[in-house]
DRENPA-3360 file (N, C-alpha, C; in nm, 2 decimals, always signed):
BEGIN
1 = XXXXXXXX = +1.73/-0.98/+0.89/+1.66/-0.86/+0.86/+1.77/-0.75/+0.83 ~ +1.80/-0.68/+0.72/+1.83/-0.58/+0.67/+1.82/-0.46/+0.76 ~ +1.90/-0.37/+0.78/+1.86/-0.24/+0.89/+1.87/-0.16/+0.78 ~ +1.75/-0.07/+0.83/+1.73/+0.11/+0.77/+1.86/+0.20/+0.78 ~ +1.92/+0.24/+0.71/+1.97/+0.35/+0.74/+1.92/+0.45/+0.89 ~ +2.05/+0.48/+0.96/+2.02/+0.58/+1.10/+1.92/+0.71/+1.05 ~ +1.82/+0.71/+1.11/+1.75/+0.85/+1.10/+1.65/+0.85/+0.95 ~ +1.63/+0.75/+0.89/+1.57/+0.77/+0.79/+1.45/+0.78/+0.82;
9 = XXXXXXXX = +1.37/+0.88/+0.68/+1.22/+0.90/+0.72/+1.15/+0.83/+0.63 ~ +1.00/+0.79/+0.66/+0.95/+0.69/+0.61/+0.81/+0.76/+0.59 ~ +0.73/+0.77/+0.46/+0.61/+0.82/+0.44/+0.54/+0.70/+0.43 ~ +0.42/+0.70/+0.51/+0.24/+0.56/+0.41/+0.18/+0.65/+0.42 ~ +0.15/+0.65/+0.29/-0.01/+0.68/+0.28/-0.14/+0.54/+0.33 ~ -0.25/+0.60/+0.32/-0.33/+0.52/+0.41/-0.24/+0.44/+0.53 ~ -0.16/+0.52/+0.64/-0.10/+0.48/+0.71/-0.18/+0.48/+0.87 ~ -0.35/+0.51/+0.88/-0.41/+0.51/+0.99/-0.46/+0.41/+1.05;
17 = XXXXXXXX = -0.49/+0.31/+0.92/-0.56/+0.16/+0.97/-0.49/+0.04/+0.91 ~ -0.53/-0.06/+0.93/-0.49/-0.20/+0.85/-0.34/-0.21/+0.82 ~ -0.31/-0.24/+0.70/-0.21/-0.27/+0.68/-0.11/-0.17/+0.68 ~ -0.15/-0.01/+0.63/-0.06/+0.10/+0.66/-0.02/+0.15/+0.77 ~ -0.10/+0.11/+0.88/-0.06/+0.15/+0.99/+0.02/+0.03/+1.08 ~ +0.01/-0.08/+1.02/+0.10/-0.21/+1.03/+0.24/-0.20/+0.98 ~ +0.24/-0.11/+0.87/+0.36/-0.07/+0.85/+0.46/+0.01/+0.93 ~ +0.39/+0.12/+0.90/+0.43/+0.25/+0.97/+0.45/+0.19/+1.07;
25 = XXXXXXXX = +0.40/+0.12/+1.24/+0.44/+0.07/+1.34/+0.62/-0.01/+1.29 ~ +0.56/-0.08/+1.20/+0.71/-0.18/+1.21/+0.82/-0.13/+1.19 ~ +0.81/-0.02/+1.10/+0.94/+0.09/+1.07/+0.97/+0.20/+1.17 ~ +0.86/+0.23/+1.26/+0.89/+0.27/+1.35/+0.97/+0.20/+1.46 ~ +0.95/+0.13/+1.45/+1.03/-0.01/+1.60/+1.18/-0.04/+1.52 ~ +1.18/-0.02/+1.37/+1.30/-0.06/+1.30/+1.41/+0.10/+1.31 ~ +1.34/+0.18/+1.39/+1.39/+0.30/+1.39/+1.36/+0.43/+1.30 ~ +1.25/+0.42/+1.21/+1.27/+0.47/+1.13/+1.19/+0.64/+1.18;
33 = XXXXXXXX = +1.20/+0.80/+1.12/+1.05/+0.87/+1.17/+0.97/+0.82/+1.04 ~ +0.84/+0.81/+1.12/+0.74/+0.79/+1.05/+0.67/+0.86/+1.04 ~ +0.61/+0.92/+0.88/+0.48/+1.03/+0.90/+0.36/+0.97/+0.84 ~ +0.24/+0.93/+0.88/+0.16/+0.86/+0.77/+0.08/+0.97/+0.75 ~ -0.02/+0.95/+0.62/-0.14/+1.05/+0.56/-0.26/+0.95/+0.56 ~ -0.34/+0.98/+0.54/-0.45/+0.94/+0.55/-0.56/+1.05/+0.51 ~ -0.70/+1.00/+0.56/-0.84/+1.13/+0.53/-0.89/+1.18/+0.62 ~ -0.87/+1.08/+0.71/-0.94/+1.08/+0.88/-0.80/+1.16/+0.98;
41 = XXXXXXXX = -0.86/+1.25/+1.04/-0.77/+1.30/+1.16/-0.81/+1.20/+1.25 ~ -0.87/+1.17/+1.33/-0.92/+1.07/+1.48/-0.83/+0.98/+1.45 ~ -0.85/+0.88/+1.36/-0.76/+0.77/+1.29/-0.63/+0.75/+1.31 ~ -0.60/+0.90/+1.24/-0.43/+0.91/+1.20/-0.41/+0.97/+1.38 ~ -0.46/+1.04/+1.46/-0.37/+1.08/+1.55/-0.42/+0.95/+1.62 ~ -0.48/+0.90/+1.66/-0.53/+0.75/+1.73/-0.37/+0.67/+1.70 ~ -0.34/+0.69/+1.56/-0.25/+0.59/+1.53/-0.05/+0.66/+1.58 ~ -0.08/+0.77/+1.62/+0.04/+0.85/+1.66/+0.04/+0.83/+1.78;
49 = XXXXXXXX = -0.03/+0.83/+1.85/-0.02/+0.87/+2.03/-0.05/+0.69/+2.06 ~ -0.08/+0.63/+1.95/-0.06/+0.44/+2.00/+0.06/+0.43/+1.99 ~ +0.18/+0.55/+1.89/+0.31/+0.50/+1.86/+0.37/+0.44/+1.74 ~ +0.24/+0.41/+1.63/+0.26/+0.35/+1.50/+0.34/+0.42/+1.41 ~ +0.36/+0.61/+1.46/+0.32/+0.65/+1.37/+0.43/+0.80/+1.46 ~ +0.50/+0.91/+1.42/+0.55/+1.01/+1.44/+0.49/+1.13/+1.44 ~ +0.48/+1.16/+1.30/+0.36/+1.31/+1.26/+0.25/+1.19/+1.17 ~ +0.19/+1.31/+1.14/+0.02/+1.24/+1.08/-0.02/+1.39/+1.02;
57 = XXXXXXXX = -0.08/+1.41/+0.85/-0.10/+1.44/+0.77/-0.23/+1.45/+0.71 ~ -0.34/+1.48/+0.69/-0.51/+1.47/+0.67/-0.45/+1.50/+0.49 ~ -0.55/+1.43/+0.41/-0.49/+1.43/+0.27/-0.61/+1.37/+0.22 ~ -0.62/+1.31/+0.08/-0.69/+1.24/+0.03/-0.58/+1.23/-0.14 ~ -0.58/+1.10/-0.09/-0.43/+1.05/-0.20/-0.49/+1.09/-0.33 ~ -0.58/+1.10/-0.37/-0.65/+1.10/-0.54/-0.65/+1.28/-0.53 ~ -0.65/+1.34/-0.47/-0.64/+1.49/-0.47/-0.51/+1.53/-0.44 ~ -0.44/+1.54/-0.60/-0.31/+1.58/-0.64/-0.28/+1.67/-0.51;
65 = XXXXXXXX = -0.33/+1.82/-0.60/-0.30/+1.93/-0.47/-0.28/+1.90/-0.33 ~ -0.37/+1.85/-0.27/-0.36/+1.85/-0.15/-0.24/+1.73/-0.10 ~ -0.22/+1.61/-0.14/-0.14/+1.53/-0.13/-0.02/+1.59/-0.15 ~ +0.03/+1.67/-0.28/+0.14/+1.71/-0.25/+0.19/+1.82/-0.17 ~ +0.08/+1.87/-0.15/+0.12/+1.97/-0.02/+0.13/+1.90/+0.13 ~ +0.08/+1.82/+0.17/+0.13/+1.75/+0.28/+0.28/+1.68/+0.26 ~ +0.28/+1.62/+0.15/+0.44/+1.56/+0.13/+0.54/+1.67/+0.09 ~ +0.47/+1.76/+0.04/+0.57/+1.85/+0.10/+0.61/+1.91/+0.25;
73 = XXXXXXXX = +0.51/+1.92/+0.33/+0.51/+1.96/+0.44/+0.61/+1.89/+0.55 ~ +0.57/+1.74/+0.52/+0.64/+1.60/+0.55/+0.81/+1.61/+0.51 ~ +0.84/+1.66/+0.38/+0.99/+1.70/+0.31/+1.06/+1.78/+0.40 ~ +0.95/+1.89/+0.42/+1.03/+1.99/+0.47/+1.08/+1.99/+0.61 ~ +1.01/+1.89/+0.72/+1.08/+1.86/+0.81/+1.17/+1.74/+0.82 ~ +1.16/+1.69/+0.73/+1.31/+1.59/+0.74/+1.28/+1.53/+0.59 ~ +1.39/+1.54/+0.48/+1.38/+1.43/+0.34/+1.31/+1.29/+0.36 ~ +1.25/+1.27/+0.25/+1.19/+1.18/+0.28/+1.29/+1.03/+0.20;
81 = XXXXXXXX = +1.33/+0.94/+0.25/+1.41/+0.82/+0.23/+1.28/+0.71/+0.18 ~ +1.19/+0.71/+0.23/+1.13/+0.58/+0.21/+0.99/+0.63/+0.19 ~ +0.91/+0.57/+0.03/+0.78/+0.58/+0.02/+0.70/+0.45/+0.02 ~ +0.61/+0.46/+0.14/+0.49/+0.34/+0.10/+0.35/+0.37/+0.04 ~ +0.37/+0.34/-0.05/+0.22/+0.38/-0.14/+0.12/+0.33/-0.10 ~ +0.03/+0.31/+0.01/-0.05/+0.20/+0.03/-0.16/+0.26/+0.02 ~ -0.21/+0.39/+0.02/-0.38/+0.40/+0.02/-0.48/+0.27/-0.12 ~ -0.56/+0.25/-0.08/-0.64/+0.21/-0.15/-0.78/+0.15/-0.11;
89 = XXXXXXXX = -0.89/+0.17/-0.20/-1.01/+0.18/-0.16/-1.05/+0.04/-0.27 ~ -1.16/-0.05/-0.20/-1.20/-0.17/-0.36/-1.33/-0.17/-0.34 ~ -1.40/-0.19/-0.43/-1.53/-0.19/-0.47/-1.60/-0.26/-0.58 ~ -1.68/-0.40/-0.53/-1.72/-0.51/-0.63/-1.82/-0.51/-0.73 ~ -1.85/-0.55/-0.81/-1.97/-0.53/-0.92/-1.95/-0.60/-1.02 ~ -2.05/-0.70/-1.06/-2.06/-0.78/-1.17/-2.01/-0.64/-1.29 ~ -1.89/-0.68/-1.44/-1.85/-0.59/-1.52/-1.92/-0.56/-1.56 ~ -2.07/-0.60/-1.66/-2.17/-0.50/-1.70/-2.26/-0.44/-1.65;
97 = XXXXXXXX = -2.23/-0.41/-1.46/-2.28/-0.30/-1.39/-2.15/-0.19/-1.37 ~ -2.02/-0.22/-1.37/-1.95/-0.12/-1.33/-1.89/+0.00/-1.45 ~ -1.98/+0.08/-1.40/-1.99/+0.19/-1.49/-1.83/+0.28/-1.49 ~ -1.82/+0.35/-1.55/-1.68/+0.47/-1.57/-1.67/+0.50/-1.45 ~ -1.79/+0.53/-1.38/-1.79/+0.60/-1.24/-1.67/+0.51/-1.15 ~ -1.75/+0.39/-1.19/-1.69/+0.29/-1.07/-1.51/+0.27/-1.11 ~ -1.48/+0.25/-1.23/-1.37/+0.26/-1.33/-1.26/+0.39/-1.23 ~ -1.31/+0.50/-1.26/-1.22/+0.61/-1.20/-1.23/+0.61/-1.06;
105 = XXXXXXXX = -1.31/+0.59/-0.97/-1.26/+0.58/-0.87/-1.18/+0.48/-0.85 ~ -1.20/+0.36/-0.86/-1.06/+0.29/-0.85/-0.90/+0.29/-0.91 ~ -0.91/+0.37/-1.03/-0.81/+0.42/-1.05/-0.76/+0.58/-1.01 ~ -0.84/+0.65/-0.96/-0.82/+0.75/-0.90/-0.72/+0.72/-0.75 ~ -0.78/+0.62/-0.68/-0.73/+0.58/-0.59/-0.58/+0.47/-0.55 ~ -0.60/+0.37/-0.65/-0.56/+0.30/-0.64/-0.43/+0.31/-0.73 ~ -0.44/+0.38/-0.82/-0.33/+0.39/-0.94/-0.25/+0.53/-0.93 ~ -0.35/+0.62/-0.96/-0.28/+0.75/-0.94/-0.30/+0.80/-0.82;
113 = XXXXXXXX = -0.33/+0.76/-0.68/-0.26/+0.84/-0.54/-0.11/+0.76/-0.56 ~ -0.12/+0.62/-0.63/+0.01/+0.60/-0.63/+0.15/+0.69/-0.67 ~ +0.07/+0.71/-0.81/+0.16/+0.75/-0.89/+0.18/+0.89/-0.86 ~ +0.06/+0.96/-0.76/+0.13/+1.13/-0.74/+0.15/+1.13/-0.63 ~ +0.20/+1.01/-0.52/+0.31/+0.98/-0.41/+0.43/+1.03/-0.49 ~ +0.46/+0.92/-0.56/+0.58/+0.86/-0.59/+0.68/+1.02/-0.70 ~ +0.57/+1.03/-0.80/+0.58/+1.16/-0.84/+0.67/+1.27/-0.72 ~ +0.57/+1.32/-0.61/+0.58/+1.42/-0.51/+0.74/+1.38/-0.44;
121 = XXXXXXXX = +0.77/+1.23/-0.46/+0.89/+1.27/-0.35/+0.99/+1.24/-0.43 ~ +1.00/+1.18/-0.59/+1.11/+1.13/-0.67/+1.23/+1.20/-0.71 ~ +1.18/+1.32/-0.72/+1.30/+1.44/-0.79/+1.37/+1.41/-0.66 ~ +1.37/+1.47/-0.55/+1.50/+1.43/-0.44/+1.51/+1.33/-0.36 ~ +1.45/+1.19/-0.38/+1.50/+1.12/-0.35/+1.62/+1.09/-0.39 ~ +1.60/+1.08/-0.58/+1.69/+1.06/-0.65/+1.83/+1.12/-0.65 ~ +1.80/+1.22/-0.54/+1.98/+1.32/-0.50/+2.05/+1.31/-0.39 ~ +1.94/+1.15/-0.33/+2.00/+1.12/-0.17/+2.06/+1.03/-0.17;
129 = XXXXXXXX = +2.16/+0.97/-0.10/+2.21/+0.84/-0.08/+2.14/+0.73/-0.14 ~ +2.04/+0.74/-0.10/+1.94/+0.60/-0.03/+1.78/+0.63/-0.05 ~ +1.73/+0.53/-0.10/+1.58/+0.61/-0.15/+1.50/+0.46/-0.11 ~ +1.40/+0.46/-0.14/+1.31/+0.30/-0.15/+1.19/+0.33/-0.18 ~ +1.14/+0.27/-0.27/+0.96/+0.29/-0.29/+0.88/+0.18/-0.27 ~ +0.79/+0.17/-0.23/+0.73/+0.02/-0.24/+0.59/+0.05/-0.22 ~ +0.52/+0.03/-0.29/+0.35/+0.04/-0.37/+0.32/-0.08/-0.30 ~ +0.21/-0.04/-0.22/+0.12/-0.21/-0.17/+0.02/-0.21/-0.22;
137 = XXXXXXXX = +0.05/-0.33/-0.32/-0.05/-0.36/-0.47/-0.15/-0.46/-0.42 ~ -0.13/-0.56/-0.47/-0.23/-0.70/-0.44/-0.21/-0.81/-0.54 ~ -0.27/-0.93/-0.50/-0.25/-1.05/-0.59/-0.35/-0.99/-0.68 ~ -0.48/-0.91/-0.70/-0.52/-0.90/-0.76/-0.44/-0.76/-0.90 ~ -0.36/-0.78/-0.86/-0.24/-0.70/-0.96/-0.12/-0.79/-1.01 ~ -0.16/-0.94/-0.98/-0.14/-1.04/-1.06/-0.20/-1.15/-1.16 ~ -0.33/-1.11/-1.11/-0.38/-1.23/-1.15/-0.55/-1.15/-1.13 ~ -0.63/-1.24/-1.23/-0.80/-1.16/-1.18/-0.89/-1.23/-1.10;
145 = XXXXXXXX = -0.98/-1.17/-1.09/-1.09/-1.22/-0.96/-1.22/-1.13/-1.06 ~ -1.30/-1.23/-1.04/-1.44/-1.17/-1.09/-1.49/-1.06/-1.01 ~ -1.58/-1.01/-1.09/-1.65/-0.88/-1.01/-1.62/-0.80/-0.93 ~ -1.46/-0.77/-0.98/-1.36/-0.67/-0.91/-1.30/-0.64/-1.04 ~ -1.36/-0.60/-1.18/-1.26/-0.63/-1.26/-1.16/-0.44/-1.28 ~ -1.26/-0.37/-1.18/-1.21/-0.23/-1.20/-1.09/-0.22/-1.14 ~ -1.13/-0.27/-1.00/-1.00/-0.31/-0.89/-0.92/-0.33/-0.95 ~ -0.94/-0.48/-1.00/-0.83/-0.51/-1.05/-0.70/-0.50/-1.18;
153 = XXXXXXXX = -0.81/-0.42/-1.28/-0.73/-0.32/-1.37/-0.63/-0.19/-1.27 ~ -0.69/-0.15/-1.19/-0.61/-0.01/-1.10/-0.48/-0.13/-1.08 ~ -0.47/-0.17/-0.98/-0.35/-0.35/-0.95/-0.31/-0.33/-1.05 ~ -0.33/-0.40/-1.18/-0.24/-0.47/-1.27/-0.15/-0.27/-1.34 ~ -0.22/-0.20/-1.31/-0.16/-0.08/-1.35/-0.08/-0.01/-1.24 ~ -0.05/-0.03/-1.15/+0.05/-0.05/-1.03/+0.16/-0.11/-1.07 ~ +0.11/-0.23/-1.08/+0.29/-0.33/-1.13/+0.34/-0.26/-1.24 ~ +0.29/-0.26/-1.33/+0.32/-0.19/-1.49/+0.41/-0.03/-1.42;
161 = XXXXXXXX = +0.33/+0.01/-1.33/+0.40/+0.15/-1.35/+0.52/+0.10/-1.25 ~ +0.51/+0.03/-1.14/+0.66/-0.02/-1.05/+0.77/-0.12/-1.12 ~ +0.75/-0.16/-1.23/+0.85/-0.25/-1.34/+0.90/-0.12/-1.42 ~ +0.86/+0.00/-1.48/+0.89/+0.09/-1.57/+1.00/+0.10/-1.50 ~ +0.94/+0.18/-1.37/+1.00/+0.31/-1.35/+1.11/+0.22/-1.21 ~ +1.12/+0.14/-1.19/+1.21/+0.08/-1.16/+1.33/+0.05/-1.25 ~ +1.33/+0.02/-1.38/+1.40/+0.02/-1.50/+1.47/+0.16/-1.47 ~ +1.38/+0.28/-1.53/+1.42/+0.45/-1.55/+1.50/+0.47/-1.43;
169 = XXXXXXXX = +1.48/+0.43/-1.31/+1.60/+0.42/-1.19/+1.69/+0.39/-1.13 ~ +1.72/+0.29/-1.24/+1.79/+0.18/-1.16/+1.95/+0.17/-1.16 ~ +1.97/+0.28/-1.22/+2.14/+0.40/-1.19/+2.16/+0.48/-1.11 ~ +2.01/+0.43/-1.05/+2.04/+0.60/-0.89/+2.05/+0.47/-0.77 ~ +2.03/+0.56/-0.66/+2.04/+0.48/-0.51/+1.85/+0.44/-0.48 ~ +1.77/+0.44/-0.58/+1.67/+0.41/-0.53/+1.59/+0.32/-0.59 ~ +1.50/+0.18/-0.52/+1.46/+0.13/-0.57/+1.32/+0.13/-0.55 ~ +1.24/+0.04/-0.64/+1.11/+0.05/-0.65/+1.03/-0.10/-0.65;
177 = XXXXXXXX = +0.96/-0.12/-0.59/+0.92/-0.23/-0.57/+0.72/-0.25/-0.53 ~ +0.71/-0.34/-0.52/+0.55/-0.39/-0.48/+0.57/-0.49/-0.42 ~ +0.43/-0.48/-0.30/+0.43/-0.59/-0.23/+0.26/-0.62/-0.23 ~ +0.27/-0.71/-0.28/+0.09/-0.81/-0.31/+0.07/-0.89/-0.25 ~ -0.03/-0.83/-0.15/-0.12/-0.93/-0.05/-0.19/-0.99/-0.08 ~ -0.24/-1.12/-0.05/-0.36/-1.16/-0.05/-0.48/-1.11/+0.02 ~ -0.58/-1.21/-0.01/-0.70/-1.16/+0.13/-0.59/-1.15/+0.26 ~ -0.64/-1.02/+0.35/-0.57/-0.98/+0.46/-0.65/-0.97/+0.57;
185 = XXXXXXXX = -0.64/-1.04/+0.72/-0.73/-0.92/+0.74/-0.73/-0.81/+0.83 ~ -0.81/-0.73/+0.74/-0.80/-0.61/+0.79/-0.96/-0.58/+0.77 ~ -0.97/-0.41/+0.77/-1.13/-0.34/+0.80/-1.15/-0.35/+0.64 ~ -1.06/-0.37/+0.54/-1.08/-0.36/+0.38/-1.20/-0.45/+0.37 ~ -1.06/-0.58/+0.42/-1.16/-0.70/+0.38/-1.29/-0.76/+0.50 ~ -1.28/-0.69/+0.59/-1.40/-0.70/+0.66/-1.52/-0.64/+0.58 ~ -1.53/-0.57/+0.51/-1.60/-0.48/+0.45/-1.65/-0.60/+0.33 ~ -1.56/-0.64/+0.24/-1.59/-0.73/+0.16/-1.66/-0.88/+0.22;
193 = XXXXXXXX = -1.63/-0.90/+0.39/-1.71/-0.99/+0.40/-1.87/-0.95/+0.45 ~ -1.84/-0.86/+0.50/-1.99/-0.81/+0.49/-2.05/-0.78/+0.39 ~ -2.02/-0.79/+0.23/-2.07/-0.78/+0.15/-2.12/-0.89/+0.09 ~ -2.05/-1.00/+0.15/-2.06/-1.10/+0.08/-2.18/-1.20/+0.14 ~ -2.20/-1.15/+0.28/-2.36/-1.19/+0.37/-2.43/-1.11/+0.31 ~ -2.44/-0.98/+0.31/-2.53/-0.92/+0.24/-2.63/-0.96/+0.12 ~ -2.54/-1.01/+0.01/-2.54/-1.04/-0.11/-2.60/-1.20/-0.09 ~ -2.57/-1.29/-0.06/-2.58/-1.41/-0.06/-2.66/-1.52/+0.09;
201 = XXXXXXXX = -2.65/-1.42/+0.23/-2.74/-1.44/+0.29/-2.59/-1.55/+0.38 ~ -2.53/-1.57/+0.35/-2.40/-1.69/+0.46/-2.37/-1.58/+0.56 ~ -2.36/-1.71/+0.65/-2.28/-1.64/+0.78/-2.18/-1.60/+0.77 ~ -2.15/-1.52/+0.87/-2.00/-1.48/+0.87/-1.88/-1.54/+0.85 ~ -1.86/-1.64/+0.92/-1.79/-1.78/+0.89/-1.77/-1.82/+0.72 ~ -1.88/-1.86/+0.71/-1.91/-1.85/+0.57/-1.84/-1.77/+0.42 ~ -1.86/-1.63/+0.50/-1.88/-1.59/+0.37/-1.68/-1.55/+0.38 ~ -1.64/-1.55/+0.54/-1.46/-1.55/+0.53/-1.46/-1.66/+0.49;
209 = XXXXXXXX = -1.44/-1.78/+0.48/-1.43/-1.90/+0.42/-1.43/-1.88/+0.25 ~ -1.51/-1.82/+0.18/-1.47/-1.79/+0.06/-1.37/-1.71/+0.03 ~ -1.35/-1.60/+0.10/-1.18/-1.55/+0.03/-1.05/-1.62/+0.10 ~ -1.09/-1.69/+0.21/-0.96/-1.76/+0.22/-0.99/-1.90/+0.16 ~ -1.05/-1.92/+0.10/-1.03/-2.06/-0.05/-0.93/-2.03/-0.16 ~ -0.88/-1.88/-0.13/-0.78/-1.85/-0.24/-0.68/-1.92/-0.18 ~ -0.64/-1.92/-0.06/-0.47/-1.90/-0.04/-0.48/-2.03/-0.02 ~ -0.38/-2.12/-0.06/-0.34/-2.29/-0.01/-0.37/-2.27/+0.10;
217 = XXXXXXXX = -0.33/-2.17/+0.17/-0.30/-2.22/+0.36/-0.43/-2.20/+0.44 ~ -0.49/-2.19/+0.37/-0.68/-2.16/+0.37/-0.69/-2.07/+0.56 ~ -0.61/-1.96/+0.46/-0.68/-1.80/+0.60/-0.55/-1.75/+0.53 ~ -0.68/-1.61/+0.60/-0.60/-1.51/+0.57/-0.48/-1.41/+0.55 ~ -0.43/-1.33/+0.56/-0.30/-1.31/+0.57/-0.30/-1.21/+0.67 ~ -0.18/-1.19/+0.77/-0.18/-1.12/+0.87/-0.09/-0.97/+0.85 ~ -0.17/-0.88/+0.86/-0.10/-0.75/+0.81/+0.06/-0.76/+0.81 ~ +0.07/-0.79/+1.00/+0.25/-0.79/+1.01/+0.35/-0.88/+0.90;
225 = XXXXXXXX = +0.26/-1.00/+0.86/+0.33/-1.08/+0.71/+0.35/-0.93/+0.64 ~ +0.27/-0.88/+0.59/+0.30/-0.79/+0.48/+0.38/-0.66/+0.52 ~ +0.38/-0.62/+0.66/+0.47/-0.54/+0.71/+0.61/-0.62/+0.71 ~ +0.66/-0.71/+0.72/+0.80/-0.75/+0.72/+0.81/-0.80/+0.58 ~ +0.77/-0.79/+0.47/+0.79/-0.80/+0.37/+0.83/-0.63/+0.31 ~ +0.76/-0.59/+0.35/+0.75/-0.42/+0.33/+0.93/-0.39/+0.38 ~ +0.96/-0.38/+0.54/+1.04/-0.39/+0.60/+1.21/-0.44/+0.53 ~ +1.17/-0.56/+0.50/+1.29/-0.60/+0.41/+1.32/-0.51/+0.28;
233 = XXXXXXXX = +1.25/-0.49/+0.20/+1.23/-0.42/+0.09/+1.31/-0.28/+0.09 ~ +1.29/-0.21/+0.19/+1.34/-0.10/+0.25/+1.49/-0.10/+0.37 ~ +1.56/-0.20/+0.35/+1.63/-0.25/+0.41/+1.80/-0.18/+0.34 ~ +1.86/-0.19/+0.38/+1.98/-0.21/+0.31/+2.02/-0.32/+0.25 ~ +1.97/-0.42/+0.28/+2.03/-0.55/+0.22/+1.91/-0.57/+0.07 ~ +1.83/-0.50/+0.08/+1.75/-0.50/-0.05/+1.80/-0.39/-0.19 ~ +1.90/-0.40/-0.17/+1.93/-0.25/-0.24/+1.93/-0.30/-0.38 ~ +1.97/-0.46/-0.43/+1.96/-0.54/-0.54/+1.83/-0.60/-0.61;
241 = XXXXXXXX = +1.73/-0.53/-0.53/+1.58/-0.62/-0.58/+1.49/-0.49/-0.58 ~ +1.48/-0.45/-0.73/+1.41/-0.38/-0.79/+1.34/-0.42/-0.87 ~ +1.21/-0.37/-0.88/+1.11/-0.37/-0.99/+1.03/-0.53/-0.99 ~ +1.04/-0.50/-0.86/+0.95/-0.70/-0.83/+0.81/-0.67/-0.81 ~ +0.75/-0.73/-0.82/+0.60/-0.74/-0.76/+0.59/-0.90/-0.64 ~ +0.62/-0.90/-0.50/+0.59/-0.97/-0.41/+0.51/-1.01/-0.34 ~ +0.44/-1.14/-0.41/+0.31/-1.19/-0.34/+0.35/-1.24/-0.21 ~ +0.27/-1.18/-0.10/+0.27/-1.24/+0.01/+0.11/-1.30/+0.04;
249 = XXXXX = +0.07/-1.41/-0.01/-0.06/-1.49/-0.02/-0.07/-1.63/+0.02 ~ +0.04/-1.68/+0.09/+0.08/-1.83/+0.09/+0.08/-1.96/-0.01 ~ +0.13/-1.86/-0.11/+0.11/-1.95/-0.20/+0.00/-1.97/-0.35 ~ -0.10/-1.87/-0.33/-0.18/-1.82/-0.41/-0.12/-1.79/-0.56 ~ -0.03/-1.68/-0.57/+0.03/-1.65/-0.71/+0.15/-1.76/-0.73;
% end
């Protein structure tokens, strides 16, 4: 395992639940401060006073303004070294029901909270030693899945923006990277399996059984998998691996 730089600070967005706040714990145990943002206060301080987590930020990643005013806030008490992009929200629908509505919110969320993270902290990372970005994308930002096809346009427009702009950087000290999960579980994909009883009437059992027919290893993926992939990325010893997109799916991509 690669070590963090002493004292480095580490931003997630959606760092209250699931896989953000799987993060944020691991970098905190790797030494890192950690500040996560999120929408929910109960959440994000729940996730500070468990220890996941340092300071905690109320935000809503798709509202420019307010987002960059917390990462500024976050700046101003210590530079920020390490961004994890991870907010994101998914939402299913056969494509000749998913209307623009459905379209922009997924890219509201999923694409541009990215991109006005990454935005908010780039100008000075790019003047520090040491920088790291890493966007937590998805296999479905590799590859498609029916009746996600909004989702999965925001995804495939993640990688595209983490290949650019890993290029446009890649003479500074900072790299940029993606990490793509599979089905995980978390409260995301719980949500997707209750949609998928809903819809079709299968048990619980059941209807997890259909998203883990994706992955060879048939189950799902365990946040901390995708927190030590995160972890390395941000490492010192990753300072050579820019502009990847890393499925962690067992084998799926």
């Amino acid at each position: 395992m690669s070590a963090l730089p002493p004292s480095a600070h580490a931003l997630v967005t959606g760092g209250g639940r699931g896989i953000g706040r799987e993060v944020a714990a691991t970098l905190a145990q790797a030494g890192a401060t950690v500040t996560i943002i999120g929408r929910h206060r109960a959440t994000l301080d729940e996730a500070v006073s468990g220890g996941a987590a340092h300071f905690a930020d109320v935000a809503d990643v798709a509202d420019r303004s307010a987002l960059q005013a917390v990462i500024a806030k976050a700046a101003a008490r210590q530079p920020i070294d390490i961004l994890i992009a991870n907010a994101g929200i998914a939402e299913s629908a056969p494509f000749m029901k998913s209307d623009a509505a459905l379209f922009a919110r997924m890219m509201d969320v999923n694409f541009f909270g990215v991109l006005h993270s990454i935005q908010a902290v780039l100008s000075s990372m790019r003047d520090r030693p040491y920088g790291r970005i890493v966007a937590i994308a998805s296999t479905a930002g590799l590859k498609g899945y029916p009746y996600v096809s909004a989702y999965v346009a925001a995804k495939h427009a993640v990688i595209g923006l983490v290949r650019s702009l890993a290029l446009e950087v890649a003479a500074t000290n900072v790299t940029v990277n993606a990490v793509c999960p599979g089905f995980t579980d978390t409260d995301l994909v719980a949500g997707s399996i209750d949609n998928i009883m809903r819809k079709t009437g299968r048990s619980r059992e059941q209807a997890a059984a259909e998203l883990s027919r994706h992955n060879p290893q048939g189950r799902l993926v365990a946040p901390a998998e995708v927190a030590d992939a995160v972890l390395w990325l941000c490492g010192r010893g990753a300072g050579a691996i820019t502009g990847q997109a890393i499925a962690v799916a067992g084998g799926e991509v």
